[in-house]
Every structure is written in C-alpha cells, then in structure tokens.
LUMZA-598913 format. One record per residue (C-alpha): residue in three letters; x, y, z; chain; residue number from 1. Coordinates in nm, 3 decimals. Layout:
REM LUMZA-598913
kolke:Ala; east:X; north:Y; up:Z; fivo:A; koldren:NUM
...
//
This chain:
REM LUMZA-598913
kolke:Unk; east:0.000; north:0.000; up:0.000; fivo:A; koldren:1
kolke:Unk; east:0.302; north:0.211; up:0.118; fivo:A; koldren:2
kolke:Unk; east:0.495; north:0.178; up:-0.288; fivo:A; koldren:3
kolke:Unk; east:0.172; north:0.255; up:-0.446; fivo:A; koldren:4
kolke:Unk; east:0.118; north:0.578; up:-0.243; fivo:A; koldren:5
kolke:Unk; east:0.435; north:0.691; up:-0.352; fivo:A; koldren:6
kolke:Unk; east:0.405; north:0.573; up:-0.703; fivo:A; koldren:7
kolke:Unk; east:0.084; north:0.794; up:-0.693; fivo:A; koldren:8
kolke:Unk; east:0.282; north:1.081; up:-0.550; fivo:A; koldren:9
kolke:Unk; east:0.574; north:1.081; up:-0.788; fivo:A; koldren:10
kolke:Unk; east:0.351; north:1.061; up:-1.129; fivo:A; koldren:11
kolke:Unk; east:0.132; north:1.319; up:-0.919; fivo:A; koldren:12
kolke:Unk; east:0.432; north:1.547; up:-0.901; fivo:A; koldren:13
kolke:Unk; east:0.576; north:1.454; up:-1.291; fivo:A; koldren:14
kolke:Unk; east:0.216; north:1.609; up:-1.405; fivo:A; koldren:15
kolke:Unk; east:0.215; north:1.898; up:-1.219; fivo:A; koldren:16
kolke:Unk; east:0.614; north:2.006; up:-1.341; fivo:A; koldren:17
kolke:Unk; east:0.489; north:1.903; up:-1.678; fivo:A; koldren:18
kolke:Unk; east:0.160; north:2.186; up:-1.622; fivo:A; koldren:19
kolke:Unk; east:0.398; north:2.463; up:-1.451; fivo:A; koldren:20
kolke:Unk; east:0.670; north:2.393; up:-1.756; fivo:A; koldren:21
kolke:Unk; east:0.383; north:2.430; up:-2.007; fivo:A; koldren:22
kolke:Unk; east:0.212; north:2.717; up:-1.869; fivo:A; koldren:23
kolke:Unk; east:0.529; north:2.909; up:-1.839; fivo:A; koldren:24
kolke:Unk; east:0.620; north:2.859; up:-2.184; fivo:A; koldren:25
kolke:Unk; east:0.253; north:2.949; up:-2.305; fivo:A; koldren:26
kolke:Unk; east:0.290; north:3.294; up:-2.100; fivo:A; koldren:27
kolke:Unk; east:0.624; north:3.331; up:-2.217; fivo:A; koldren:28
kolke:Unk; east:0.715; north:3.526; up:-2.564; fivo:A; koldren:29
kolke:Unk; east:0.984; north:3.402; up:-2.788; fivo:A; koldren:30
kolke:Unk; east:1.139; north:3.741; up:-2.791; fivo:A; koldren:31
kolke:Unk; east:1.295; north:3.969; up:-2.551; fivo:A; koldren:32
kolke:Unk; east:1.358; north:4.374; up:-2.593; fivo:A; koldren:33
kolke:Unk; east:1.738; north:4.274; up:-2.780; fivo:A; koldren:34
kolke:Unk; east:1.642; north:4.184; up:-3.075; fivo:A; koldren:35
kolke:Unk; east:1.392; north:4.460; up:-3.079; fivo:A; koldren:36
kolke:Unk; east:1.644; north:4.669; up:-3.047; fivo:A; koldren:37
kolke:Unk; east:1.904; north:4.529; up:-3.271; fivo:A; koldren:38
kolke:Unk; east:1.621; north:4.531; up:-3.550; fivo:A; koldren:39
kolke:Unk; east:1.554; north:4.883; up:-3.485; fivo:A; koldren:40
kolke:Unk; east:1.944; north:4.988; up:-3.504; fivo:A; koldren:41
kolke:Unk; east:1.987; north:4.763; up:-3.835; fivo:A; koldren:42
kolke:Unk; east:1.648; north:4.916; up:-3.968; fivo:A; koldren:43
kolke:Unk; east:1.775; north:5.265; up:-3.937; fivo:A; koldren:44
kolke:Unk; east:2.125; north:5.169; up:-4.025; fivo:A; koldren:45
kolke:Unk; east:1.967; north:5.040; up:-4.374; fivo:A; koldren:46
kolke:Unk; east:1.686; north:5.255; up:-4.424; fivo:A; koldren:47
kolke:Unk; east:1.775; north:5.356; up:-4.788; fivo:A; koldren:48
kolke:Unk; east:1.826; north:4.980; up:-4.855; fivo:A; koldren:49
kolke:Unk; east:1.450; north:4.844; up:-4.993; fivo:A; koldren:50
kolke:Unk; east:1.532; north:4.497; up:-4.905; fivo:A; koldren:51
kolke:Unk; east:1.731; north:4.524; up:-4.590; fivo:A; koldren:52
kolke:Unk; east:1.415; north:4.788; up:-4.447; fivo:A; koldren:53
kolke:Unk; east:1.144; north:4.517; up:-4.532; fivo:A; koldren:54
kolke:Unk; east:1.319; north:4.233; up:-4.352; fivo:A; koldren:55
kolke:Unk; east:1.395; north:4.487; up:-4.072; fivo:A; koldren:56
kolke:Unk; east:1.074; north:4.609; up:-4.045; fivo:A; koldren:57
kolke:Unk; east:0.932; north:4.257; up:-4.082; fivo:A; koldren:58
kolke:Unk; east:1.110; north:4.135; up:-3.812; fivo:A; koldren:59
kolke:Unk; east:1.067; north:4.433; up:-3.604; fivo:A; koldren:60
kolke:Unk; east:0.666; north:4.350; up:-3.632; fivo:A; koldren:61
kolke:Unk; east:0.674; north:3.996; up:-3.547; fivo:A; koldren:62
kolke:Unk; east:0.924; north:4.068; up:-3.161; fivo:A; koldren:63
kolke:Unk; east:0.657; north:4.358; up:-3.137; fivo:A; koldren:64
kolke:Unk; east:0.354; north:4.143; up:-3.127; fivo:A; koldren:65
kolke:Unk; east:0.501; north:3.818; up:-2.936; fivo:A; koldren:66
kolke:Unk; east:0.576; north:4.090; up:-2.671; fivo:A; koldren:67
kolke:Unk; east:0.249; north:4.209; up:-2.702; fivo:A; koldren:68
kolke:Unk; east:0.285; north:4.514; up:-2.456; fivo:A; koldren:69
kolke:Unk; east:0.105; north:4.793; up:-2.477; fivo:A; koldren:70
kolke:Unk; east:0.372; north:5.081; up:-2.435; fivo:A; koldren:71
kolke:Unk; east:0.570; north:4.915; up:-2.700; fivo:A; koldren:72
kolke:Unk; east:0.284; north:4.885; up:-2.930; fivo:A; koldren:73
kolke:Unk; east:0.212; north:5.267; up:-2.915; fivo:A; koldren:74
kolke:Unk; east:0.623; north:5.321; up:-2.990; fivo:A; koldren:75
kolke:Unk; east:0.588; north:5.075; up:-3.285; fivo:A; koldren:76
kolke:Unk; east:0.306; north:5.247; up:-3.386; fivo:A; koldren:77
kolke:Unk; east:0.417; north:5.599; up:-3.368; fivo:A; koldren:78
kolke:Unk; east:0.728; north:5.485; up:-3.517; fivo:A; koldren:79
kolke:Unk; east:0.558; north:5.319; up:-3.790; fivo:A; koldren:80
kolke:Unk; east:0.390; north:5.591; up:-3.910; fivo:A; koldren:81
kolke:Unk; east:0.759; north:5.794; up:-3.988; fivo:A; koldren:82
kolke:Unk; east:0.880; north:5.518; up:-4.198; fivo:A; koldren:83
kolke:Unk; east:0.720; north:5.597; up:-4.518; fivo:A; koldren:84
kolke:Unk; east:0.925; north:5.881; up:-4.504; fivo:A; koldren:85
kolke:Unk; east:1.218; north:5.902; up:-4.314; fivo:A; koldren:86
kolke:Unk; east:1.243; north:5.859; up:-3.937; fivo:A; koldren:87
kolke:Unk; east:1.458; north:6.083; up:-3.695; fivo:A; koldren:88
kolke:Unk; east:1.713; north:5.998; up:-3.477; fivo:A; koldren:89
kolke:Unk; east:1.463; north:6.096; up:-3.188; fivo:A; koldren:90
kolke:Unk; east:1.213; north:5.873; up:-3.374; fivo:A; koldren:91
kolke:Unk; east:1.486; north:5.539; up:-3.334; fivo:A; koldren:92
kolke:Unk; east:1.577; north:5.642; up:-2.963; fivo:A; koldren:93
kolke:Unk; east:1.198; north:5.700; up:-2.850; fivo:A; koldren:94
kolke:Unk; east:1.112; north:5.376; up:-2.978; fivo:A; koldren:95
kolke:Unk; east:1.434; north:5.161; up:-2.832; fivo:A; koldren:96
kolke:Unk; east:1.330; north:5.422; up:-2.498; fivo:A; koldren:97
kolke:Unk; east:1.007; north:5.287; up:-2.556; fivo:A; koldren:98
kolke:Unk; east:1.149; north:4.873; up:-2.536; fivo:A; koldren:99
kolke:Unk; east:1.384; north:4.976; up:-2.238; fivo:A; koldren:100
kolke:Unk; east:1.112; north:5.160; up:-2.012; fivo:A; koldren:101
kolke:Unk; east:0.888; north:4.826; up:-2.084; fivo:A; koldren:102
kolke:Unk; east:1.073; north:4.567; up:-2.084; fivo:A; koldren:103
kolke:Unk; east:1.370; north:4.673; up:-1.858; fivo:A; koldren:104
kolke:Unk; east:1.516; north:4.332; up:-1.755; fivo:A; koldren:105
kolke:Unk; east:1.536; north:4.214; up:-2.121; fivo:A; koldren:106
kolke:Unk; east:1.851; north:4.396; up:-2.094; fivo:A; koldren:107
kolke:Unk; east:2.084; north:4.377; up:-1.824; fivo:A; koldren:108
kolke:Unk; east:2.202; north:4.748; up:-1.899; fivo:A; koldren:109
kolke:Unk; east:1.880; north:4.902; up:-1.948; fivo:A; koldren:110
kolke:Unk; east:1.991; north:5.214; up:-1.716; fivo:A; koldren:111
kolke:Unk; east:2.313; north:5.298; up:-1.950; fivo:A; koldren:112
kolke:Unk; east:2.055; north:5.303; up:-2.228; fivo:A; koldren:113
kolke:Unk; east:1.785; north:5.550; up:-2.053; fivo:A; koldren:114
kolke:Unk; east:2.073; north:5.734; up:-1.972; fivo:A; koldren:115
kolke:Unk; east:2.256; north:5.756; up:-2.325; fivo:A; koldren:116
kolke:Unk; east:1.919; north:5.828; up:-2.459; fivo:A; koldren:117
kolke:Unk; east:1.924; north:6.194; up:-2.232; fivo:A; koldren:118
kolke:Unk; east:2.283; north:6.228; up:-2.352; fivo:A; koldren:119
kolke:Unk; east:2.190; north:6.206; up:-2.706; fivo:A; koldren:120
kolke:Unk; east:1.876; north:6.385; up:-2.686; fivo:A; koldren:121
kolke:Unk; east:1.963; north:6.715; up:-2.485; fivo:A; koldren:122
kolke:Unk; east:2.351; north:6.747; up:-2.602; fivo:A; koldren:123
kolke:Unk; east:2.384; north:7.111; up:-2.709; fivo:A; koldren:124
kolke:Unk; east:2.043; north:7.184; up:-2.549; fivo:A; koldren:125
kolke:Unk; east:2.161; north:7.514; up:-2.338; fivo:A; koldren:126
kolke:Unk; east:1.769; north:7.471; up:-2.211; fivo:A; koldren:127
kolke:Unk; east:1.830; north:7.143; up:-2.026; fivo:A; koldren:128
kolke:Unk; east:2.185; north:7.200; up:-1.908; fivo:A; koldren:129
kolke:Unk; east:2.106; north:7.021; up:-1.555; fivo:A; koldren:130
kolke:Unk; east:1.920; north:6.705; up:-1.698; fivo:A; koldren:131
kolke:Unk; east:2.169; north:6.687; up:-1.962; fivo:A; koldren:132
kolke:Unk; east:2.484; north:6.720; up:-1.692; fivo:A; koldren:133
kolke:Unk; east:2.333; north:6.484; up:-1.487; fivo:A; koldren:134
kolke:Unk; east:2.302; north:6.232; up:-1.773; fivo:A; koldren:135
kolke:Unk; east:2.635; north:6.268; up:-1.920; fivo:A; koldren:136
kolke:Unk; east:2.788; north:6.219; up:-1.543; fivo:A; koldren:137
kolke:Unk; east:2.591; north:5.920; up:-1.456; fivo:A; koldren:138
kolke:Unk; east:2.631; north:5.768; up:-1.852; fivo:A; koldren:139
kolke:Unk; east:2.983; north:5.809; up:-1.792; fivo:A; koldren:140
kolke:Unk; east:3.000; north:5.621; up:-1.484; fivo:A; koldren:141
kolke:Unk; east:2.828; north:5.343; up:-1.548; fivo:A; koldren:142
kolke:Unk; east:2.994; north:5.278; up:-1.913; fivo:A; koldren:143
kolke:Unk; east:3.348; north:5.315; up:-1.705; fivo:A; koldren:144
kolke:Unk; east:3.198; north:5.062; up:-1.467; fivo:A; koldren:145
kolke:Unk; east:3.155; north:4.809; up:-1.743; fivo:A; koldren:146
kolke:Unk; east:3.475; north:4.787; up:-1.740; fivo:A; koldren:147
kolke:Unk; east:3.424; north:4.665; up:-2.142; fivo:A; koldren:148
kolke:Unk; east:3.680; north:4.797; up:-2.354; fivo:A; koldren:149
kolke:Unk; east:3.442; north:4.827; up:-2.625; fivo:A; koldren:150
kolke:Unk; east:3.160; north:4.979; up:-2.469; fivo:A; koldren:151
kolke:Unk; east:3.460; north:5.233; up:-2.292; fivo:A; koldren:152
kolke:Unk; east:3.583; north:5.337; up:-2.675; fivo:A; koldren:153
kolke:Unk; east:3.273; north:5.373; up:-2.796; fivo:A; koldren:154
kolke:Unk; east:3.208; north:5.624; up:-2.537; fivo:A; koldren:155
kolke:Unk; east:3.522; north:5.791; up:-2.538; fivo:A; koldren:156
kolke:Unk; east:3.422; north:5.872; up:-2.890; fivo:A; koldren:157
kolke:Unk; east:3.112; north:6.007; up:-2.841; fivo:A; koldren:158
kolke:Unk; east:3.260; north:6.255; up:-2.501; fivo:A; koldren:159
kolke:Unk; east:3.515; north:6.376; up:-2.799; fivo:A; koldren:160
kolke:Unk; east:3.278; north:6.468; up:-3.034; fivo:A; koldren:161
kolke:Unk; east:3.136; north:6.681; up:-2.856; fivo:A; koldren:162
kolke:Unk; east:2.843; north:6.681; up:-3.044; fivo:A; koldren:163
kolke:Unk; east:2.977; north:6.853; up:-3.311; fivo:A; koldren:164
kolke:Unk; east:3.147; north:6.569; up:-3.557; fivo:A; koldren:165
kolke:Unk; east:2.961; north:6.411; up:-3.837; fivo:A; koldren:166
kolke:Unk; east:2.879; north:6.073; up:-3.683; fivo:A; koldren:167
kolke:Unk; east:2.751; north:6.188; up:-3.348; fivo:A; koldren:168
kolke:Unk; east:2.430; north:6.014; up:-3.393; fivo:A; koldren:169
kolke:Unk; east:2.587; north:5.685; up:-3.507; fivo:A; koldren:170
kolke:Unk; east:2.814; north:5.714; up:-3.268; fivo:A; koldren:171
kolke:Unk; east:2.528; north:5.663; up:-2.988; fivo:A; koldren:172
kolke:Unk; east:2.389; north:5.348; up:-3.239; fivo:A; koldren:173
kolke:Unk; east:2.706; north:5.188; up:-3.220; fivo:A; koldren:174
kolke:Unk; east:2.712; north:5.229; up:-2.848; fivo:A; koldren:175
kolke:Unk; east:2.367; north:5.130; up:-2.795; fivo:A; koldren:176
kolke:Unk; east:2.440; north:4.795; up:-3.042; fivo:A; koldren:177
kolke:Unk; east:2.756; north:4.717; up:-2.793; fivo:A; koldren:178
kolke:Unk; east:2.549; north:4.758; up:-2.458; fivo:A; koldren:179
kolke:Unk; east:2.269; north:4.578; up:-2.596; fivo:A; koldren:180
kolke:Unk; east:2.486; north:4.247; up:-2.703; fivo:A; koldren:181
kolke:Unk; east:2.686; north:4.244; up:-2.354; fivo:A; koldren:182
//
C-alpha cells in the first residue's frame, strides 16, 4: 500500500512540473527587448536599402507582437507611421526608450541606455543644461563601470565629439548595439 502511495505521488508530481513547464512557456514570448532593439538599429542603419528595411521592419513587427505590450505597441506604432518617409534619430531612440522603459530586464544594462538616450537627446540643449549634466555624469559612470573595452571606446568617442562631428548620432547606435549584445 506504502509503494503505491508513492508511485501515486511521484507521477502526481511529474504532471504537475509538466503543467507549470507548459504554462510558463505558453505565457512566455519568444522574444525579448534585444532583438527589438538590434532590429531597430539595423532598420535605421539600412533605411535607404529596400530589401534590408522590409526584412527589418518585418522582423521588427513579429518581436513587437510576441511581446504584445502595450507601451511598445504605441512606440511601434508611432514609429511606424515615420517610416514611409524618413524617421529621426529621436524617432529610433523614443522607440528603443520605448522597449527599455517596458521591458527593462530584457537587458541587463537598461539604465546605461535610458541614460545615453538623455545624452543624445539634450547634447547642445543650453535649455536642459542640468538634466543633460546629470546624464552625461551618470552615462559616464556606469559605461566606465563596465569595465568593457568596447563599450569604454565607444564612449570615449562620443565625449570627444562633442556633439559637433559628423557621426555623433551613429556614434550613440554603435554604443547602444555594444550595450545591448553584452
């Protein structure tokens, strides 16, 4: 009587792993914020390319609705709507803003991102001179933190343009690529 009481308990508690495993994987999307992200940066990186932007935006549209998440959805949307045309730079960064502020623990660097995103967006501004030096002092520390050679370079690069060279804003796409794939 004993065996078959614990017979009964064992396949009891094979069943209910098998349910938990299943229902987590149901919940569960098959994306995360990265490749949201990485689409976005290749998107804009390729946006005069016909075939390169379709795939992009393809892709882009498929992470968008497994993550099915509302604040995302409105970014996707209101960055949709640019495309036809030609997105800004403030167009990309609101929309991977958009994927960090939602999904924050898709990335394990999300805060060097909300940050960069300030740096990029009020560099020059003489309006926003406290936000901005805040911003640049705490994107600066945590990049250094890293300790990533890469991620360290790419900065350095940006702090000497200055805002003022030709690749500022790629500069900030390349960093935001490198934090994004640590």
């Amino acid at each position: 009587m004993k065996r078959k009481n614990v017979v009964i308990g064992v396949i009891c508690a094979m069943i209910l792993i098998a349910v938990i495993f299943a229902l987590v994987s149901l919940f569960s999307g098959k994306y995360t914020a990265k490749p949201l992200i990485l689409n976005t940066i290749n998107l804009r990186a390729n946006f005069d390319n016909p075939v390169a932007r379709a795939e992009a935006i393809t892709e882009i549209n498929k992470i968008v609705a497994d993550l099915n998440d509302a604040g995302i959805n409105e970014g996707w949307r209101a960055m949709a709507a640019c495309i036809p045309e030609t997105c800004s730079d403030d167009e990309y960064m609101n929309f991977i803003l958009s994927a960090v502020n939602n999904r924050p623990k898709d990335i394990e660097y999300s805060e060097i991102i909300k940050e960069l995103v300030k740096v990029h967006r009020f560099w020059g501004d003489s309006t926003n001179v406290i936000v901005f030096s805040q911003s640049l002092t705490n994107t600066n520390n945590l990049v250094n933190e890293l300790h990533f050679s890469t991620a360290v370079n790419a900065w350095n690069r940006i702090v000497e343009c200055n805002g003022e060279c030709e690749d500022y804003d790629n500069l900030f796409f390349d960093l935001i690529k490198i934090i994004v794939e640590l």
